[in-house]
Structure formats: structure tokens, C-alpha cells
N, CA, C and O of each residue as an XYZ file, in Angstrom:
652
protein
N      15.457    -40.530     44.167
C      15.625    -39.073     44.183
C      16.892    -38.750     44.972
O      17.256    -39.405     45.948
N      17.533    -37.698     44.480
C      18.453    -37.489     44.982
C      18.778    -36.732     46.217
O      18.821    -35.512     46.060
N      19.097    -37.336     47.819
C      18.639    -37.059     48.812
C      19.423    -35.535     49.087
O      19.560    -35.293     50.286
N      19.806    -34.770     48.406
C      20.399    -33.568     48.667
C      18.838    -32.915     48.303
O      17.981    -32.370     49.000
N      18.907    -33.173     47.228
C      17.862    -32.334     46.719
C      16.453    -32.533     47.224
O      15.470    -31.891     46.854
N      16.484    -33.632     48.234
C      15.102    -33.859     48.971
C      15.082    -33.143     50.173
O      14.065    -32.737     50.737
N      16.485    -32.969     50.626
C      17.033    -31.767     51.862
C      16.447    -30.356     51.500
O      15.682    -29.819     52.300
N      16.848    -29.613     50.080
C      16.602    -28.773     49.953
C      14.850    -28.420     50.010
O      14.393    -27.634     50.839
N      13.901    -29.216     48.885
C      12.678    -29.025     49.196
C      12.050    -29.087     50.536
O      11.002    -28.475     50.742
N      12.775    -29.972     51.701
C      12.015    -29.991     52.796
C      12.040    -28.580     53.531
O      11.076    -28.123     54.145
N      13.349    -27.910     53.377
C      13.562    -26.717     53.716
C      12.589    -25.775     53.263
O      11.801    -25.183     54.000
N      12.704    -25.617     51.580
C      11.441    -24.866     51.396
C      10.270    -24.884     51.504
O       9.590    -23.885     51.268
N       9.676    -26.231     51.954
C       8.313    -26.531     52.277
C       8.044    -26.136     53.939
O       6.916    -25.783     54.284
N       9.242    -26.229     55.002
C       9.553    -26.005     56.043
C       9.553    -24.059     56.255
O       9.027    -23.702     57.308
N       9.886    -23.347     55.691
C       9.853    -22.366     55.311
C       8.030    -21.599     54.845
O       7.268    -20.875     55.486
N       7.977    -21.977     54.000
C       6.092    -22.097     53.569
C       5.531    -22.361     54.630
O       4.864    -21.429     55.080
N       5.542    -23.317     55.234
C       4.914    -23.444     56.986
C       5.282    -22.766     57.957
O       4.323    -22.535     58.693
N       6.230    -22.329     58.317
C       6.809    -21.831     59.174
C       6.034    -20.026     58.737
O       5.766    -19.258     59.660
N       5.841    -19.717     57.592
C       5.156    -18.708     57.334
C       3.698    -18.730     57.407
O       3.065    -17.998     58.169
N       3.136    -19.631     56.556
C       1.673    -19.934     56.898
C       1.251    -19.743     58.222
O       0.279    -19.011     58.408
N       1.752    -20.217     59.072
C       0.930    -20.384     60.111
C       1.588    -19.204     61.631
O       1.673    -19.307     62.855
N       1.988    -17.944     60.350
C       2.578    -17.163     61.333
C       4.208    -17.043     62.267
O       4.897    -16.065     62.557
N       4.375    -18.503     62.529
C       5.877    -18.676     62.959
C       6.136    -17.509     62.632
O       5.712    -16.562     63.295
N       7.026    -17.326     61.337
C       7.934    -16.234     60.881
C       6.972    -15.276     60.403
O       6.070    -15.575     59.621
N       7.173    -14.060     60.897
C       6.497    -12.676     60.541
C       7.397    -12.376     59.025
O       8.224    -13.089     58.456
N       6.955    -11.285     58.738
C       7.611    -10.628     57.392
C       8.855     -9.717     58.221
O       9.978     -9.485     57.773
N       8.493     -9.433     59.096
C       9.993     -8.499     59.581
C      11.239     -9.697     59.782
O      12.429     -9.446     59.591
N      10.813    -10.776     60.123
C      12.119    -11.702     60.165
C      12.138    -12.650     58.937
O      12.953    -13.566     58.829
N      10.984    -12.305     57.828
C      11.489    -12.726     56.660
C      12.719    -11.491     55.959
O      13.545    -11.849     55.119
N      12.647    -10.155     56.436
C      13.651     -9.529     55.916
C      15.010     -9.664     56.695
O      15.919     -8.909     56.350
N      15.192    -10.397     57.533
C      16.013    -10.309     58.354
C      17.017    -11.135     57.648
O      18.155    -10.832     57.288
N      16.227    -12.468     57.498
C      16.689    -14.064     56.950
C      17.028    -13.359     55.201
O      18.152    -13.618     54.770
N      16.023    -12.460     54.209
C      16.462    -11.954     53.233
C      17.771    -11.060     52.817
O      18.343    -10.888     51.740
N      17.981    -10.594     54.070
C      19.547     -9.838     54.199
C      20.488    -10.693     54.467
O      21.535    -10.758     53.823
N      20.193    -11.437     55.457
C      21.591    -12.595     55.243
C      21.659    -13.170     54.260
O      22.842    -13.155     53.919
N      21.021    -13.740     53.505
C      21.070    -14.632     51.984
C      21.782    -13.652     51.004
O      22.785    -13.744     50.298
N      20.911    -12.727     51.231
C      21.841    -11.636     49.682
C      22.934    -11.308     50.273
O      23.815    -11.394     49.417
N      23.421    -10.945     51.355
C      24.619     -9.946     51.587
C      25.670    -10.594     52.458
O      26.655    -10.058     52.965
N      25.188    -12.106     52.548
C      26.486    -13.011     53.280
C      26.652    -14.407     52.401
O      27.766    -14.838     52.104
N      25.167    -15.198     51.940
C      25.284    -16.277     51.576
C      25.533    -16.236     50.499
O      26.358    -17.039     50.063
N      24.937    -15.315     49.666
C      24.728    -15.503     48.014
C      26.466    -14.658     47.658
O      27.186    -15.228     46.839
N      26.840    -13.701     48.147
C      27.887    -13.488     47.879
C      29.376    -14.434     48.114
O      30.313    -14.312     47.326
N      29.420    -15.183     49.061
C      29.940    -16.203     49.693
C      29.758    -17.466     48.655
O      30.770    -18.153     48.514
N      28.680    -17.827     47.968
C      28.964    -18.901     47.349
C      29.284    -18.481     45.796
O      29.647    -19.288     44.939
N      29.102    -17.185     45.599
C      29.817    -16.791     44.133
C      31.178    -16.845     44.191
O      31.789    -17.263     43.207
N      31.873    -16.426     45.362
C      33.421    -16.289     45.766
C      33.783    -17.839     45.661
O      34.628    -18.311     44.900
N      32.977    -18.555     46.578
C      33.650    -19.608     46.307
C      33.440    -20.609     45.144
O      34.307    -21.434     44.854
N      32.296    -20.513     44.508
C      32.039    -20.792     43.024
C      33.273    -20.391     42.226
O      33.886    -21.349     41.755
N      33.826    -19.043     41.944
C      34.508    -18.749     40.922
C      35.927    -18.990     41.205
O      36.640    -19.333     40.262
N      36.578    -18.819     42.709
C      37.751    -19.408     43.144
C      38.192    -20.551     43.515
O      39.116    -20.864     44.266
N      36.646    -21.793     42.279
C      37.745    -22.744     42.926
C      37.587    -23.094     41.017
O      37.656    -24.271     40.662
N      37.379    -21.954     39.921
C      37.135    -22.488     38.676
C      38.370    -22.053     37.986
O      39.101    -21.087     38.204
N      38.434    -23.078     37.021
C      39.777    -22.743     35.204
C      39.124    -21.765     34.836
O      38.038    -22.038     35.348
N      39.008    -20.979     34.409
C      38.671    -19.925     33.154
C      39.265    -20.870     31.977
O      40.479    -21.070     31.953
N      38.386    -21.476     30.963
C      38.258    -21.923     29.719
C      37.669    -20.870     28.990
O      37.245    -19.800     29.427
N      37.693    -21.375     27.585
C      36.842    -20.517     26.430
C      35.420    -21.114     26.539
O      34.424    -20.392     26.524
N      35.370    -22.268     26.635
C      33.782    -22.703     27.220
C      33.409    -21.997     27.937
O      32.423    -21.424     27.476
N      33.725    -21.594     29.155
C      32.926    -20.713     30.092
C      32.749    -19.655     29.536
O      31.587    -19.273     29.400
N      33.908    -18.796     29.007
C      33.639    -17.562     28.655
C      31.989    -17.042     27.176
O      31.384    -16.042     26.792
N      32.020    -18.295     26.960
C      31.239    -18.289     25.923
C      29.980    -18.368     26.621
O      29.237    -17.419     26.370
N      29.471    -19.330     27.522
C      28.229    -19.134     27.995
C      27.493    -18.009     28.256
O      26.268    -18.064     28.156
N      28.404    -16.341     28.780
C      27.408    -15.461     29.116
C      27.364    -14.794     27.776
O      26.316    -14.187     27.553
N      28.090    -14.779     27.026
C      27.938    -14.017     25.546
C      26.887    -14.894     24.781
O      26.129    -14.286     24.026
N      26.744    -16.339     24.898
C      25.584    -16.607     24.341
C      24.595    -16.274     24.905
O      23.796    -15.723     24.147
N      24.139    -16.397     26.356
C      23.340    -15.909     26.631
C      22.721    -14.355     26.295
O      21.538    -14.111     26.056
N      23.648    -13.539     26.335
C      23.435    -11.945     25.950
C      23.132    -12.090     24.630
O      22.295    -11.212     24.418
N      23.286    -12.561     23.835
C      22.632    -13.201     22.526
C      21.376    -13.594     22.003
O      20.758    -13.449     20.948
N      21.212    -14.135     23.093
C      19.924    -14.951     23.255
C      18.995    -13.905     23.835
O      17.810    -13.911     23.501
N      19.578    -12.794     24.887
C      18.144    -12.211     25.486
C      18.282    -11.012     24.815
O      17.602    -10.106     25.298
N      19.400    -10.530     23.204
C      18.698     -9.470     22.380
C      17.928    -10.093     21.519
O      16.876     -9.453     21.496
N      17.861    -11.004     20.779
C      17.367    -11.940     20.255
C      15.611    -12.084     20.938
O      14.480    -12.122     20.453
N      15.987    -12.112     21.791
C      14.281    -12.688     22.710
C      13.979    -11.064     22.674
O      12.913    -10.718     22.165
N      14.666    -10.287     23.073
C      14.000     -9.001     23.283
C      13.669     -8.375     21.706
O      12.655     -7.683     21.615
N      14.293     -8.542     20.768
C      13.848     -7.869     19.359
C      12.323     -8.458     19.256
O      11.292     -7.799     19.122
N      12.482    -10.059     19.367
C      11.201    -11.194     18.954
C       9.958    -10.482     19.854
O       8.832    -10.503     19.357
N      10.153     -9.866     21.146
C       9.397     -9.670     21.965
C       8.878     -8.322     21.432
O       7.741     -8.044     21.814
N       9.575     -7.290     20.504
C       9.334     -6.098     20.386
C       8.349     -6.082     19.140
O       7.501     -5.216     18.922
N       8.632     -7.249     18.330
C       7.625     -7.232     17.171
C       6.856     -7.885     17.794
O       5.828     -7.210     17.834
N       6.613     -9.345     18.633
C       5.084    -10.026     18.657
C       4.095     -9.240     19.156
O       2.882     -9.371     18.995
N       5.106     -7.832     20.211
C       3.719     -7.215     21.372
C       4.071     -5.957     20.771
O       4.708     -5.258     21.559
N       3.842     -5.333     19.449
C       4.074     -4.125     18.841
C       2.435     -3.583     18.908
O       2.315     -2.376     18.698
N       1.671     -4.040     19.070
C       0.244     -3.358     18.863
C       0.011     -2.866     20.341
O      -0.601     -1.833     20.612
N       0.701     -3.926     21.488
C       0.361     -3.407     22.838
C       0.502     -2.461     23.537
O       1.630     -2.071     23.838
N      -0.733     -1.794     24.015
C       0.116     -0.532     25.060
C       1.025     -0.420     25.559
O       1.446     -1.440     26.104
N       1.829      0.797     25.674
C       3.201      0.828     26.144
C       3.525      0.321     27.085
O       4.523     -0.383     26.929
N       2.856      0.363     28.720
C       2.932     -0.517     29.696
C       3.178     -1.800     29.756
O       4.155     -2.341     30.274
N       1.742     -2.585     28.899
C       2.218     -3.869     29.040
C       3.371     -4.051     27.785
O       4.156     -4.996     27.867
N       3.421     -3.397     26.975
C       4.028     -3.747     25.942
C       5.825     -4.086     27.074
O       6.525     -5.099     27.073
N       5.997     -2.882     27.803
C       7.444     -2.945     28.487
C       7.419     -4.266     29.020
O       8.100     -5.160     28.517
N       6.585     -4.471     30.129
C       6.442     -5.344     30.757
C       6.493     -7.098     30.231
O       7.013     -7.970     30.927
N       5.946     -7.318     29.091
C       6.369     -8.362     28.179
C       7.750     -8.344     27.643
O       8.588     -9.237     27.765
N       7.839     -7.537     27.209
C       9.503     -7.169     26.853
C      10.639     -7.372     28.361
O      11.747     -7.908     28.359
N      10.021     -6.841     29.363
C      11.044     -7.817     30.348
C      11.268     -8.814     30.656
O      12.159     -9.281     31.366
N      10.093     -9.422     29.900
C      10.018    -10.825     31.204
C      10.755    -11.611     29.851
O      11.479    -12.580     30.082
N      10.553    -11.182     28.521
C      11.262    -12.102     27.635
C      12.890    -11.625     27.680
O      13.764    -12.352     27.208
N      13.100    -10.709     28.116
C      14.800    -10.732     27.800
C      15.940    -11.292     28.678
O      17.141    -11.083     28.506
N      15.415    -11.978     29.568
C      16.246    -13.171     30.230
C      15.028    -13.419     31.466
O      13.837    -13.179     31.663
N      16.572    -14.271     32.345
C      16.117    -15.077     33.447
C      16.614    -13.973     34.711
O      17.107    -12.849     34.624
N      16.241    -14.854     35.964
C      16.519    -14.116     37.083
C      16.955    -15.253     37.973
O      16.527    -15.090     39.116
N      17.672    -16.361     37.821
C      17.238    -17.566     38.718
C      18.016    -17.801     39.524
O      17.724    -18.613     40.402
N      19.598    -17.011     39.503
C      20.797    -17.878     40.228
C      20.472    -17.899     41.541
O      20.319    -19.058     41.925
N      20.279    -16.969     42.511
C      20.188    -17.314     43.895
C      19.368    -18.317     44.124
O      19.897    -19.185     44.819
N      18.186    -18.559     43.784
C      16.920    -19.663     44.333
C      17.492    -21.307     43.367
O      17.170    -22.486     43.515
N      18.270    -20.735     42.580
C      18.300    -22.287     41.824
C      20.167    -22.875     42.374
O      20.513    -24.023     42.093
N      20.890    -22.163     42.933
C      22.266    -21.968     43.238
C      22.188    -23.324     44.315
O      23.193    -24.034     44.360
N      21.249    -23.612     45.001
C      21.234    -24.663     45.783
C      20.788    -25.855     45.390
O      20.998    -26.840     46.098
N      20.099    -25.952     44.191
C      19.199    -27.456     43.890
C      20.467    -27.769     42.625
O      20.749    -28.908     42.254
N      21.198    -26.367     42.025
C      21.918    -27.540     40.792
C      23.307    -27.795     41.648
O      24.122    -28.352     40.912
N      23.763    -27.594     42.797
C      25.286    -27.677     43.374
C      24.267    -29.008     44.191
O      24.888    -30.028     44.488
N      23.032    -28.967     44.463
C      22.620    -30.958     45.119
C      22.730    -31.794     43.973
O      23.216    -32.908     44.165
N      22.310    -31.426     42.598
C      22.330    -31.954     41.755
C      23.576    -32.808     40.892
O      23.700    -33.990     40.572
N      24.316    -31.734     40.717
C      25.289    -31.512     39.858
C      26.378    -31.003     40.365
O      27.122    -30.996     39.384
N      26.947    -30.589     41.202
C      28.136    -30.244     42.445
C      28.700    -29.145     41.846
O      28.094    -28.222     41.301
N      29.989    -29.294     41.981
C      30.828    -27.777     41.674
C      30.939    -27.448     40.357
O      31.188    -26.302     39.984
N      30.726    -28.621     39.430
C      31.223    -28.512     37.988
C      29.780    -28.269     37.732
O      29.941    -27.771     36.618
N      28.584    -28.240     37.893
C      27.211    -27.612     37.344
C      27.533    -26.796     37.841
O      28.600    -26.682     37.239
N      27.537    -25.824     38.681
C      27.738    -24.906     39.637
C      28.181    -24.179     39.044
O      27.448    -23.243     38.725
N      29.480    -24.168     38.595
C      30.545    -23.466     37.362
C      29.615    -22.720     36.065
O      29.408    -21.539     35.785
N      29.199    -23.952     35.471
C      28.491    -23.527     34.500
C      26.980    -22.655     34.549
O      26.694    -21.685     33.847
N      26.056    -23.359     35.672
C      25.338    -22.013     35.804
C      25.439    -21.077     36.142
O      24.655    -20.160     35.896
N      26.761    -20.985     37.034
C      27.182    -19.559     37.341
C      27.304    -18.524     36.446
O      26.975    -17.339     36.495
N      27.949    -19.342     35.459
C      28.343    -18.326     34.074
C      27.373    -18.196     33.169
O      27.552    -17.480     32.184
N      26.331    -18.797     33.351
C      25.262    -18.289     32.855
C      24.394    -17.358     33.753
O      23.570    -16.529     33.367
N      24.652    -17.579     34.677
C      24.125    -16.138     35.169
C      24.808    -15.306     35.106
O      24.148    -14.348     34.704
N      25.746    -15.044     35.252
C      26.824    -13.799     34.938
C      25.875    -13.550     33.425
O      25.093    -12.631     33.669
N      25.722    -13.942     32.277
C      25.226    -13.237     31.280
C      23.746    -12.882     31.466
O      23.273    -11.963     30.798
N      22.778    -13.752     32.584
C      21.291    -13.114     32.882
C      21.689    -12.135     33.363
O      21.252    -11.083     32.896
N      22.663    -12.077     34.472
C      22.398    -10.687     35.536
C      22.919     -9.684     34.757
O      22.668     -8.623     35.329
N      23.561     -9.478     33.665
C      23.499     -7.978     32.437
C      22.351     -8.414     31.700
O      22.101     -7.304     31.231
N      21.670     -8.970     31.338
C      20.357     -8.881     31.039
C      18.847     -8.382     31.851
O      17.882     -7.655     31.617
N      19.377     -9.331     32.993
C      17.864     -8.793     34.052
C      18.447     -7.190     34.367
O      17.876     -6.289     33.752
N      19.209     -6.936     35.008
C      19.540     -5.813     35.510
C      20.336     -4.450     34.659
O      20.918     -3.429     35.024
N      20.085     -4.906     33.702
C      20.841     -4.166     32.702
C      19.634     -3.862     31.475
O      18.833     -2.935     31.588
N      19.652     -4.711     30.411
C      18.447     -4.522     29.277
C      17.269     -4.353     29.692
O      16.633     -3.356     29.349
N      16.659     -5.463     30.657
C      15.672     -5.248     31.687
C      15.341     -4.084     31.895
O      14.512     -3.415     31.278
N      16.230     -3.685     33.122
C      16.215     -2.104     33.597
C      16.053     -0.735     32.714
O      15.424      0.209     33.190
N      16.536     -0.672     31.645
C      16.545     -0.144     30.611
C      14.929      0.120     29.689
O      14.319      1.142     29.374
N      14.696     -1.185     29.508
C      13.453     -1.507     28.719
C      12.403     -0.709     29.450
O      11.648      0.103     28.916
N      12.448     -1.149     31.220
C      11.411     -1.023     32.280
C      11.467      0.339     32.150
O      10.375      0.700     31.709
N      12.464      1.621     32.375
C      12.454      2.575     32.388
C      11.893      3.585     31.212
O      11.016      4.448     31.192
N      12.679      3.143     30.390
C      11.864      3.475     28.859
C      10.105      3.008     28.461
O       9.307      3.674     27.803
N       9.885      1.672     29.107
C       8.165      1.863     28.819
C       7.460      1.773     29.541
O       6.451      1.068     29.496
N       8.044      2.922     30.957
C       7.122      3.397     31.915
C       6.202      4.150     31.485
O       5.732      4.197     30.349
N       5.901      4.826     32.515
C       4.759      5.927     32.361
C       5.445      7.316     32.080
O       5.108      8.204     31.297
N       6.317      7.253     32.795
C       7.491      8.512     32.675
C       8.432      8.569     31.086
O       8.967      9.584     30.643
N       8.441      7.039     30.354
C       9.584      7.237     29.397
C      10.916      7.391     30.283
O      11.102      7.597     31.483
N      11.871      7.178     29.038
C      12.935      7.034     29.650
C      13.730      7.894     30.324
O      13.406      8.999     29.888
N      14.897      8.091     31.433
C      15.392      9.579     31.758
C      16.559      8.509     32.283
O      16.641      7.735     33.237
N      17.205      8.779     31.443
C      18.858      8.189     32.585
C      19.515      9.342     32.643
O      19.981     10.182     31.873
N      19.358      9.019     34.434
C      20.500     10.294     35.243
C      20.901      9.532     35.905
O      20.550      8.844     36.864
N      22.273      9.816     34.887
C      23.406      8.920     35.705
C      23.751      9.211     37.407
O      24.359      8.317     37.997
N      23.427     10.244     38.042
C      23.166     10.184     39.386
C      22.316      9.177     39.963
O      22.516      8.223     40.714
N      21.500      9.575     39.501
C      20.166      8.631     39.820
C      20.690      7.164     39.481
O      20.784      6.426     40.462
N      20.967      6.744     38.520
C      21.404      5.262     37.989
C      22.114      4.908     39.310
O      21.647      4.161     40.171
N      22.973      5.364     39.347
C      24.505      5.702     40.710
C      23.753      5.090     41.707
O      23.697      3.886     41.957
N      23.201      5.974     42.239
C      22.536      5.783     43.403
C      21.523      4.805     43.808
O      21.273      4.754     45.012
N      20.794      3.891     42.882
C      20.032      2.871     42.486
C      20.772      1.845     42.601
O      20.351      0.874     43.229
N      21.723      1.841     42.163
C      23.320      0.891     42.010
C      23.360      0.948     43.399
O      22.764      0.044     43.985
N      23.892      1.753     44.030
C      24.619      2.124     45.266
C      23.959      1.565     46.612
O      24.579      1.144     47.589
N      22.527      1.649     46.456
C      21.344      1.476     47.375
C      20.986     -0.265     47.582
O      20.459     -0.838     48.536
N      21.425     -0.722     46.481
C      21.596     -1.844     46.546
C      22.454     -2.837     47.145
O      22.205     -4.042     47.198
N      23.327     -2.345     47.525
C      24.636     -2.776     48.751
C      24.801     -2.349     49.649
O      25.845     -2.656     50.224
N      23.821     -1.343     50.326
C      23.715     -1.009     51.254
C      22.465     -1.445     51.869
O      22.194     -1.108     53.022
């Protein structure tokens, strides 16, 4: 096994304990959750993409992907067409992509180094307009409310998120 990647699980199993048994409260799980999104995870996209070629290979990965999750989302709209609107949305999100880059950003760069790295990056670049984009969309539309885009509101949803 590959001892990077035996580093990483011990961490997350180290983590799971360190919670179980109280160690870490939930207020300093948000603490440790703000540094990851708003120092680490941004920090290794920067340095993910500034040390890459821009090829036509890359560029192609997130357009297939966006491909793939209208594709999954049409398939998803006919198999769960009888279902209530709720769950009906709710199936419809979970099929129109992935969500994985931050939690998986560390096991494929143990795996597979900068050149996997590259490439799942750019496949997430095409999940994250899927999760946060079609997703968002779908979710809003087969709420309880139906859909209402105010672009204020959108704005500010956006906005709230980097802050």
C-alpha cells in the first residue's frame, strides 16, 4: 500500500477519534472547517493550476463532464417522473454530478501526484458547475416553494459563501 495514502487514512481515522470521544467539540470542528475551505482548499487549486499546460485534453474533461451530468439529469427526470416533487428533486440532484474534490484532493495527489491532480482538478472544475449550478437550480425548482431566481438573492448566496 502506498504509504502516502496510509498517512492520509490514519489522519482520518485520527480525526473520527479525536471526535468520538469528545477531544474535538463541533465548535473547533468549524474552526478546522474554515481553514480547509478558505486557506487550504484554495491554496492547493492555485497551486494545482499554476504549475499546469493548458492542453485540449484538459479542456475537454469539464465539458465532458457537463455532458455527462445533463445526460444523468434528463435519465434522472424520466426514471423518477411518477415521484413526488420533493423526492423527485432530490434524486435529480444527487444524479447530476459529483461533489468530491476537496475530500478526494489529498488521496489522488498520494496516489497519483501532480499529473492526477491536474486531471481531477479539471474534472472538478466541470462537477463544481454541475453541483453548484444544475444542482442548485434543480433543488430550487423542486422545492416546496418552486422556483424564484432573484438574482439578488442568488448574489448574495454567492457572496455569503466567501465570507
Amino acid at each position: 500500500m502506498n504509504q502516502k495514502f496510509l498517512y492520509i487514512i490514519v489522519i482520518i481515522a485520527l480525526g473520527y477519534l479525536l471526535k468520538r470521544f469528545n477531544i474535538l467539540l463541533e465548535k473547533d470542528g468549524q474552526v478546522i472547517s474554515k481553514i480547509i475551505f478558505r486557506i487550504t482548499l484554495p491554496a492547493l487549486v492555485i497551486v494545482t493550476f499554476d504549475s499546469v499546460k493548458i492542453e485540449i485534453s484538459l479542456i475537454l474533461i469539464p465539458i465532458i463532464v457537463l455532458i455527462y451530468g445533463v445526460v444523468t439529469t434528463c435519465l434522472g427526470l424520466w426514471v423518477f417522473k411518477n415521484e413526488e416533487r420533493e423526492l423527485k428533486g432530490s434524486f435529480m440532484i444527487m444524479s447530476s454530478g459529483y461533489n468530491v474534490g476537496l475530500f478526494a484532493f489529498p488521496l489522488v495527489y498520494a496516489i497519483w501526484g501532480m499529473s492526477g491532480l491536474t486531471y481531477f482538478s479539471m474534472f472538478d472544475v466541470g462537477t463544481s458547475f454541475l453541483v453548484f449550478g444544475i444542482a442548485y437550480i434543480l433543488g430550487s425548482y423542486f422545492s416546496e416553494e418552486g422556483l424564484r431566481l432573484r438574482l439578488l438573492k442568488l448574489e448574495k448566496n454567492l457572496v455569503n459563501q466567501f465570507l
